[in-house]
C-alpha positions as CSV (number, residue, x, y, z in Angstrom):
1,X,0.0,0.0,0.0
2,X,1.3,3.4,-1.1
3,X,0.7,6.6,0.5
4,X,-2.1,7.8,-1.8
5,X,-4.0,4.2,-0.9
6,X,-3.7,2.4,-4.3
7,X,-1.7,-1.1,-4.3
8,X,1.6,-1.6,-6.4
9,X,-0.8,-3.4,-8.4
10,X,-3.0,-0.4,-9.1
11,X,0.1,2.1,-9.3
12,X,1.8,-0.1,-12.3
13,X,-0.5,-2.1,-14.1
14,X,1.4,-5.2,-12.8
15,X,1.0,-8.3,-10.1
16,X,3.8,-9.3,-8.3
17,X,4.0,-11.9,-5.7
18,X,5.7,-10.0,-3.9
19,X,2.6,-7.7,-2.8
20,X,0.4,-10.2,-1.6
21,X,0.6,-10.3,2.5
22,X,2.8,-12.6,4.0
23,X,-0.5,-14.9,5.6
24,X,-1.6,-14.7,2.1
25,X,1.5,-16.1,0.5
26,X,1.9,-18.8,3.6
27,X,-1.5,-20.1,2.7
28,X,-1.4,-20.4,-0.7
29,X,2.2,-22.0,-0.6
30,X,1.1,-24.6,2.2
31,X,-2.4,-25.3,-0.1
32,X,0.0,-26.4,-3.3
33,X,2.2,-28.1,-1.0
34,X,-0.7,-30.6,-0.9
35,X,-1.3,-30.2,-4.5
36,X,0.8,-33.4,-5.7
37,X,-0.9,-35.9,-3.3
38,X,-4.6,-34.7,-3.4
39,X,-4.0,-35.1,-7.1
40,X,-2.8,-38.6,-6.6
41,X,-6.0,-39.3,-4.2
42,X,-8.3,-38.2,-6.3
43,X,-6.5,-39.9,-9.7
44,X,-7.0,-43.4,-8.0
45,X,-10.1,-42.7,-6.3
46,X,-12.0,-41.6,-9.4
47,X,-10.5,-44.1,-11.5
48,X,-10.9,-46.9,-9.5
49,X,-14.0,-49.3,-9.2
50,X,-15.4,-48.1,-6.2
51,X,-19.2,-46.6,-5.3
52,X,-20.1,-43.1,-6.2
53,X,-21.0,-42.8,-2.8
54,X,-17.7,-44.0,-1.6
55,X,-16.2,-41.5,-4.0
56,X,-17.8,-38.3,-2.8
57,X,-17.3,-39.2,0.8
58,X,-13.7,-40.0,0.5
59,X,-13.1,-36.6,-2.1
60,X,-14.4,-35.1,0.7
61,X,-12.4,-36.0,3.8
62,X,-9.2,-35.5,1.1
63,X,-10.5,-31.7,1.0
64,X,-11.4,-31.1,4.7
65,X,-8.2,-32.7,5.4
66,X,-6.1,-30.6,3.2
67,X,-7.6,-27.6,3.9
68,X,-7.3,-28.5,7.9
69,X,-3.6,-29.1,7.3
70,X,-2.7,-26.1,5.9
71,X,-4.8,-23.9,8.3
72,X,-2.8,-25.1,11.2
73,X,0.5,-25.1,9.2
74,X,-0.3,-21.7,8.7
75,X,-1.0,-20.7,12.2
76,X,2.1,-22.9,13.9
77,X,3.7,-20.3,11.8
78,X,1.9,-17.0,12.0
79,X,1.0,-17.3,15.6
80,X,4.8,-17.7,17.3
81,X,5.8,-14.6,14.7
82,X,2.9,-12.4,16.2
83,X,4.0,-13.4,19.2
84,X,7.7,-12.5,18.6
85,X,5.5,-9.0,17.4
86,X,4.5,-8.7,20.8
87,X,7.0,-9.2,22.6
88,X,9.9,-7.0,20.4
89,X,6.8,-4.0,20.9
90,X,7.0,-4.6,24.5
91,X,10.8,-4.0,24.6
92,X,11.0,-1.4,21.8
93,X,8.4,0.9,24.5
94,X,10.1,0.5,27.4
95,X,7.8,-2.3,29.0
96,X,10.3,-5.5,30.3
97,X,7.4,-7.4,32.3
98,X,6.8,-9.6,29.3
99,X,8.9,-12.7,29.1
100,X,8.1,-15.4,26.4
101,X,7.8,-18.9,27.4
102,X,10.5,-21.7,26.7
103,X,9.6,-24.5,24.8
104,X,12.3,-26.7,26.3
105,X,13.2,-28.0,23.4
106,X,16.4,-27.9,21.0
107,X,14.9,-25.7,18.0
108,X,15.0,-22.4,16.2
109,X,12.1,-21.5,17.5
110,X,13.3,-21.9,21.1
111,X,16.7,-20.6,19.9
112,X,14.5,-17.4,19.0
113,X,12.8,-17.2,22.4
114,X,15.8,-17.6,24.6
115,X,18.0,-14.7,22.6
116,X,14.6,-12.3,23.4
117,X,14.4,-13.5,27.0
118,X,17.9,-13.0,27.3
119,X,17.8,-9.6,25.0
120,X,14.9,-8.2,27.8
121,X,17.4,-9.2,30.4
122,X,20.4,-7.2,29.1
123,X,17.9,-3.8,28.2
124,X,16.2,-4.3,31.7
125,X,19.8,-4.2,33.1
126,X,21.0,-1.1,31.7
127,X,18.0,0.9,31.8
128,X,18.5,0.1,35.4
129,X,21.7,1.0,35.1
130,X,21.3,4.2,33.4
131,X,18.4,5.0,35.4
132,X,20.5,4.9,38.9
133,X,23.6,6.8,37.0
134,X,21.0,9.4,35.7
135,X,20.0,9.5,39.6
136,X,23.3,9.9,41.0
137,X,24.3,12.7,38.8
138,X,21.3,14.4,39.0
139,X,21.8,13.9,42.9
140,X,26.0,15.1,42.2
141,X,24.4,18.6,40.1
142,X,22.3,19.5,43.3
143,X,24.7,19.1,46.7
144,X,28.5,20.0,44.5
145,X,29.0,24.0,45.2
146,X,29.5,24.6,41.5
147,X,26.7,26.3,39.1
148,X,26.2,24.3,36.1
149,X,24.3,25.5,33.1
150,X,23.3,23.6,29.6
151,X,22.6,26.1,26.4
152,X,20.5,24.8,23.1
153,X,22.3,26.2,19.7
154,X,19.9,29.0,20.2
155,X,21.1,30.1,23.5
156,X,18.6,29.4,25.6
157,X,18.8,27.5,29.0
158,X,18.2,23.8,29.3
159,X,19.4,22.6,32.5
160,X,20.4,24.4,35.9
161,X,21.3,22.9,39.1
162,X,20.5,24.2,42.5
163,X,23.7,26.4,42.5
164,X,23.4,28.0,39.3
165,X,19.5,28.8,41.1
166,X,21.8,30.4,43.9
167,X,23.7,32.3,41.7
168,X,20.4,33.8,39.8
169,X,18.7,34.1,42.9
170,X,15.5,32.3,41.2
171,X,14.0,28.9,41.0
172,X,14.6,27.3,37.6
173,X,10.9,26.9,36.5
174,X,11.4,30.5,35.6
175,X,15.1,30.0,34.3
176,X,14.5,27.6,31.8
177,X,14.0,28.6,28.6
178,X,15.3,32.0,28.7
179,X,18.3,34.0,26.9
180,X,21.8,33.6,28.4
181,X,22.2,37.2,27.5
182,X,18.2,37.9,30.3
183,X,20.5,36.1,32.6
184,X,23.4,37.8,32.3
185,X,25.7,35.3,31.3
186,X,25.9,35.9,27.4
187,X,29.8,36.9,27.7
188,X,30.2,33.3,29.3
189,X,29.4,32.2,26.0
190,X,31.4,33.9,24.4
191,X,36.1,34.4,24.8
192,X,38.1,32.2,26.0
193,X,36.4,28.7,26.7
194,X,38.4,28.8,30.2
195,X,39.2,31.9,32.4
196,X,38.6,33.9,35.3
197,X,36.5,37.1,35.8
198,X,35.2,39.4,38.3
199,X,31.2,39.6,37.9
200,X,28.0,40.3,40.0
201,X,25.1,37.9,39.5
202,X,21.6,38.9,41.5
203,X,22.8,36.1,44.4
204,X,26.1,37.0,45.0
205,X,28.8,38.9,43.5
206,X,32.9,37.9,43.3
207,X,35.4,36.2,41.4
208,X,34.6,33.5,39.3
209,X,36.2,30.7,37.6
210,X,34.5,29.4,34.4
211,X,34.9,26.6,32.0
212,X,32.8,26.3,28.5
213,X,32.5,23.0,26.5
214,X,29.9,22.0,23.8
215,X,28.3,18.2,23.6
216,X,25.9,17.2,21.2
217,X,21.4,15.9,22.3
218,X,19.7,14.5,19.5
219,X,22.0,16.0,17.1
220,X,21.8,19.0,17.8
221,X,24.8,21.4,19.7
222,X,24.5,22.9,23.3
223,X,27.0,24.3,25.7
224,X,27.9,23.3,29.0
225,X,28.7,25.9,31.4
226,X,30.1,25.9,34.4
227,X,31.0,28.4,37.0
228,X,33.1,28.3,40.2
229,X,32.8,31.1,43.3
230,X,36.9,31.6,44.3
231,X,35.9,34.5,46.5
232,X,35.2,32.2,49.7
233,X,38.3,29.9,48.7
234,X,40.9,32.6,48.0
235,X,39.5,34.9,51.3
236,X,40.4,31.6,53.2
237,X,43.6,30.9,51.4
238,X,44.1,34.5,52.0
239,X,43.4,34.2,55.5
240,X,45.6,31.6,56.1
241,X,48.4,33.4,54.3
242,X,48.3,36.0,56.3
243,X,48.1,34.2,59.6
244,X,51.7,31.8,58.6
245,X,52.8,35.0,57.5
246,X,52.4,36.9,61.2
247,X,53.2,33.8,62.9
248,X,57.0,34.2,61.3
249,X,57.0,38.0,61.4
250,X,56.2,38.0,65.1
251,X,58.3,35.2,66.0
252,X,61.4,37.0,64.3
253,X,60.7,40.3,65.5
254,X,60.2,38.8,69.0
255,X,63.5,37.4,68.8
256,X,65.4,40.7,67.7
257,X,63.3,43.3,70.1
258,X,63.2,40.9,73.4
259,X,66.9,41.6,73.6
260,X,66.7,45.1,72.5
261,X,64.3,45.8,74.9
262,X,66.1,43.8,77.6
263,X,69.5,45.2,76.8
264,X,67.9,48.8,77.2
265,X,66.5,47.6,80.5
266,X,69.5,47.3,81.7
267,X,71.4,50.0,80.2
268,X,69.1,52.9,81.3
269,X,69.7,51.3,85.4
270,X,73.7,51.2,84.6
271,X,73.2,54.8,83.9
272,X,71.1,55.8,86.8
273,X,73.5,54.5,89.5
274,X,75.1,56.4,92.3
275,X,78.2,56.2,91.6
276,X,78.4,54.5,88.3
277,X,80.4,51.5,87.9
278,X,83.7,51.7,87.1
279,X,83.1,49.2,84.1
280,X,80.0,51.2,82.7
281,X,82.0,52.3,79.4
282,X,82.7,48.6,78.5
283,X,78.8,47.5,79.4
284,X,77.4,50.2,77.6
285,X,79.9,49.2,74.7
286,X,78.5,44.9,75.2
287,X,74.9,45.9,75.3
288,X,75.2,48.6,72.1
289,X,76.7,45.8,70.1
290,X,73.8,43.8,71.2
291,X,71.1,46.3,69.9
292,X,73.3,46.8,67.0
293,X,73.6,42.9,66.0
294,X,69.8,42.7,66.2
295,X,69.2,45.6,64.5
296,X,71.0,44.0,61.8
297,X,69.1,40.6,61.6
298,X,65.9,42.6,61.7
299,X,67.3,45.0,58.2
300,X,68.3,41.6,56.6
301,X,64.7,39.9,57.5
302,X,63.2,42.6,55.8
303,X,65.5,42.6,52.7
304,X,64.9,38.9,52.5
305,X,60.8,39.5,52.5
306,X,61.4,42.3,50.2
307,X,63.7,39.4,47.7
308,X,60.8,37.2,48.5
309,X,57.9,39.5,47.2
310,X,59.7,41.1,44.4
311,X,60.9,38.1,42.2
312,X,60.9,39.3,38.9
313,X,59.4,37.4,35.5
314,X,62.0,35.0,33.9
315,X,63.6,36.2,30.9
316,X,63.7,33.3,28.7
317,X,65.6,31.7,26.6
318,X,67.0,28.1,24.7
319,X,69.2,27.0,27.7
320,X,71.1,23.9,27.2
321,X,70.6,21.6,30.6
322,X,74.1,19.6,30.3
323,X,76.3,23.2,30.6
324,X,74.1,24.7,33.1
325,X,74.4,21.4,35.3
326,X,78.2,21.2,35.7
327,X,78.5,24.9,36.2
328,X,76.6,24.6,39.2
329,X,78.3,21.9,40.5
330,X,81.5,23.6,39.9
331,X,80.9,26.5,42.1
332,X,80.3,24.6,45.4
333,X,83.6,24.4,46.7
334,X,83.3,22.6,50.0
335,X,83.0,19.1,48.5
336,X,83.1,17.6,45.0
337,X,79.8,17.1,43.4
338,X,79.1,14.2,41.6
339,X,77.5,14.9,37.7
340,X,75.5,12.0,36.7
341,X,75.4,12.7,32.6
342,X,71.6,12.8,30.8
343,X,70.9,13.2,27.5
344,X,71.4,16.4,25.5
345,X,68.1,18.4,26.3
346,X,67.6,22.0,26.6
347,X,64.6,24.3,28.2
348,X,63.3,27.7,27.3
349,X,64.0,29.6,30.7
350,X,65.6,32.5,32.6
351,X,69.0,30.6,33.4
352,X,70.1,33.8,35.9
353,X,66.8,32.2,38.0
354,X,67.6,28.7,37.3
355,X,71.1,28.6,38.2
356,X,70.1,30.7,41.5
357,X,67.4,27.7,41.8
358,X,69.9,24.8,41.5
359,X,73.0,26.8,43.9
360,X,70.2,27.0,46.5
361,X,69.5,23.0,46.3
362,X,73.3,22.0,45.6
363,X,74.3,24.3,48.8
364,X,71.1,22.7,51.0
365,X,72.2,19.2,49.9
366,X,76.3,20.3,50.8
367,X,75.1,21.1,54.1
368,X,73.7,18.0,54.6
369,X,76.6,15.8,53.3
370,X,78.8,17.4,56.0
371,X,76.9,16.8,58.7
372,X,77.4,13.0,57.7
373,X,80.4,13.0,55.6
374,X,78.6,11.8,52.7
375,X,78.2,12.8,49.0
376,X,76.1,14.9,46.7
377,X,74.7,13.5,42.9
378,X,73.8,15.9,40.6
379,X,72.0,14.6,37.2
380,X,69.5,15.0,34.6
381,X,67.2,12.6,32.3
382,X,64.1,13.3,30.5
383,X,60.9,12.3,31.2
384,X,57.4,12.6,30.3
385,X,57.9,15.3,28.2
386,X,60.1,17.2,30.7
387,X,63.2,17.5,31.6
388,X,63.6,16.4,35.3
389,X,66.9,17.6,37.3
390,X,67.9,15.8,40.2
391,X,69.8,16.7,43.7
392,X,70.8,13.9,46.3
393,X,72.5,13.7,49.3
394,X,73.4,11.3,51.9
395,X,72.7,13.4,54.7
396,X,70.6,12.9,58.0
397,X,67.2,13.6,55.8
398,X,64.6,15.8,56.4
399,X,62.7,15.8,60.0
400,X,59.7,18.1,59.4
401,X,58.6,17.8,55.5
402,X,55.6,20.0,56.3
403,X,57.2,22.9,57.1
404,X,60.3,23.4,53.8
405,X,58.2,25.3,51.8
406,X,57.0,27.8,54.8
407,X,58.6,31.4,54.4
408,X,61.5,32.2,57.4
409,X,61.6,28.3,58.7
410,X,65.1,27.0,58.9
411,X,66.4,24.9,60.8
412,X,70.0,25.6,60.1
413,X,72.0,28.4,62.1
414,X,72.1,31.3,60.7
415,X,69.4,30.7,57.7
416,X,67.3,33.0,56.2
417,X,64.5,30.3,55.5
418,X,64.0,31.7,51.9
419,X,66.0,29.2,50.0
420,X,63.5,26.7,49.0
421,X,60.2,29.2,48.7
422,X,62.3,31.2,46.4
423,X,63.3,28.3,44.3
424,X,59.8,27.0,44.2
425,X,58.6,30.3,43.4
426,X,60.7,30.0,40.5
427,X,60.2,26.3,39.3
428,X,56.4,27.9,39.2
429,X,57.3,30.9,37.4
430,X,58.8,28.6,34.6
431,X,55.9,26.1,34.7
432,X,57.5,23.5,36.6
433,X,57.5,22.1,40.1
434,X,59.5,21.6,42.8
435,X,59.5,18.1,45.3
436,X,61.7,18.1,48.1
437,X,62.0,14.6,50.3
438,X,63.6,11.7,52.2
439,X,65.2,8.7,50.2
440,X,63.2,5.9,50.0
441,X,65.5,3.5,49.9
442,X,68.8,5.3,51.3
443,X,69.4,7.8,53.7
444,X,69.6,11.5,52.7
445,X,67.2,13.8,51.0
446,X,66.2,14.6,47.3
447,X,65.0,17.5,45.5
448,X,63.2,16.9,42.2
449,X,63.0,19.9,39.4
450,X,60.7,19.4,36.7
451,X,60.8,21.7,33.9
452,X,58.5,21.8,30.0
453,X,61.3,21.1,27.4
């Protein structure tokens, strides 16, 4: 049947066989199937010397019989396919409470029925599946502290979880379906797919952090956006900065003005004594040296901060990695250092900065070898795409890890307890990192500098 109702038939003038429905074609098939022997039947019956009643009773039965075959051959075949129907509607809408019945034996038929059961099994599965993942996200969107938005190719929203509702300051019945540019958020479609801004939305205002993507729903594009509030994170890293910071600040300055303080003290009851002491010129000479040393550790604190804050961009350049290895470990002079040769790699850096980076690990890791009388390895390799330099020592190892990378810590006499931050500060500024540890299988410590070739 065509779409303007006529048949093939009626279309092109023709019959084909082709047309007819398949019960139609089953029928007549399983009718000339008993063609040969009805034929047969009848040939003898008529032609032999039997009764005419005989005759028509038997020509009968033949026809009854042959017509009663072929029915039920045609429904042992028409009824198990509209019962496959059934069942393959059942799955293609969804509806898995249908299972077709084994015949227990070893057919086609029951080959057919087990693959369906066993097909409603596996679709039952993963809709289950895919309906507890599509739970557990949807249940991941509404408690994570990040707003999350989905665009259509026309710019209209889609999807909003309860954070992008915070952000809005409005439920999203009255969300969905609007502009990105009502919302406010039309430059989020638009720049860089990743960045960082300052904005104010009608729930909060702040610094954001925002990443764009695009994903495809029944062909057709959206965006996915999502937005991230860094004002409460960097206030608390803020917070936290400034509290290490006045921890070391006060603990230095405690340590130069207790003695200045004390020293004064002492000098102002020298002077007020009646007599004065013979020796007063030599104390008063003791305790200005005093408040003069301390002075002096407080000016160099400061300069150091001052270093610390002001470290300036990297100036970079091709910098071949063997040269700049054995020049380092040519100027410590205390011990020899031992060069472990890498491969001929070089990095695009400041090499002022990173040859200040690697004398502050080579002298760190010389300290250390004295203490024990050991050795310091100095070596390169690649890896990973980066070039990774490496400083070993057999020193006593580190005893508080947590604590190399704080500002002012040392643990050595003397130390400014810059060293490492600054070098880190550099290996960031260069887009590498910076690991400092123990050994794991020997004593001493190692410093790890990774670097982008």
């Amino acid at each position: 049947m065509v779409a303007d109702g006529q048949t093939h038939r009626e279309r092109t003038g023709r019959w084909r066989w082709s047309n007819l429905p398949y019960e139609a074609r089953l029928t007549i098939l399983s009718l000339v199937a008993g063609v040969p022997g009805a034929l047969v039947a009848f040939v003898l019956l008529w032609g032999g010397d039997f009764s005419l009643k005989l005759q028509v009773t038997l020509t009968l039965f033949v026809l009854l019989a042959w017509l009663g075959i072929s029915t039920s051959l045609r429904n042992r075949v028409i009824y198990p396919l509209r019962t496959l129907a059934n069942l393959l509607e059942a799955l293609r809408q969804g509806d898995y409470s249908l299972r077709a019945r084994e015949l227990g034996h070893q057919d086609a038929m029951s080959e057919v029925l087990w693959e369906i059961n066993t097909l409603r099994d596996t679709l039952q599965s993963q809709r289950m599946g895919a309906v507890e993942a599509t739970a557990l996200l949807r249940r991941v969107m509404e408690e994570i502290d990040v707003a999350v938005f989905t665009f259509d190719e026309k710019g209209e929203l889609r999807l909003v979880n309860r954070e992008g509702e915070r952000i809005l300051a409005q439920p999203a019945r009255r969300l969905l379906g609007r502009s990105a540019e009502e919302m406010g958020l039309a430059a989020c479609l638009e720049g860089e797919p990743s960045r960082t801004f300052q904005a104010v939305f009608p729930g909060r205002e702040g610094r954001w952090s925002m990443r764009r993507g695009t994903f495809r729903e029944e062909g057709r594009p959206h965006h996915l956006l999502v937005i991230t509030d860094l004002s409460k994170t960097l206030r608390d890293e803020e917070r936290q900065a400034w509290r290490r910071l006045i921890r070391v600040i006060g603990h230095e300055l405690n340590n130069s003005l207790t003695p200045i303080k004390s020293m004064t003290a002492t000098l102002a009851s020298m002077l007020s004594r009646e007599p004065r002491p013979e020796d007063l010129d030599e104390d008063l000479t003791a305790g200005l040296r005093v408040i003069g040393e301390r002075s002096d550790a407080l000016i160099r604190f400061m300069a150091s901060y001052s270093r610390l804050a002001r470290l300036p961009s990297p100036q970079r350049r091709v910098l071949p990695v063997a040269p700049l290895v054995h020049r380092v470990a040519a100027l410590e002079t205390r011990l020899p250092v031992e060069v472990k040769e890498g491969p001929e790699l070089t990095v695009h850096a400041d090499g002022d900065q990173l040859e200040q980076l690697l004398i502050n690990l080579v002298r760190n890791a010389t300290d250390a070898a004295l203490e024990t009388g050991g050795g310091v390895r100095l070596g390169w390799r690649a890896q990973g795409g980066a070039v990774e330099i490496r400083v070993e020592d057999d020193g006593p190892g580190l005893s508080n890890q947590e604590n190399l990378f704080v500002p002012f810590y040392t643990t050595k006499p003397g130390g400014t307890g810059i060293g490492l931050v600054l070098s880190r500060q550099i290996a960031e500024a260069h887009g590498g990192t910076l690991r400092v540890a123990n050994r794991r299988r020997a004593r001493g410590c190692e410093a790890r500098l990774r670097l982008p070739m």
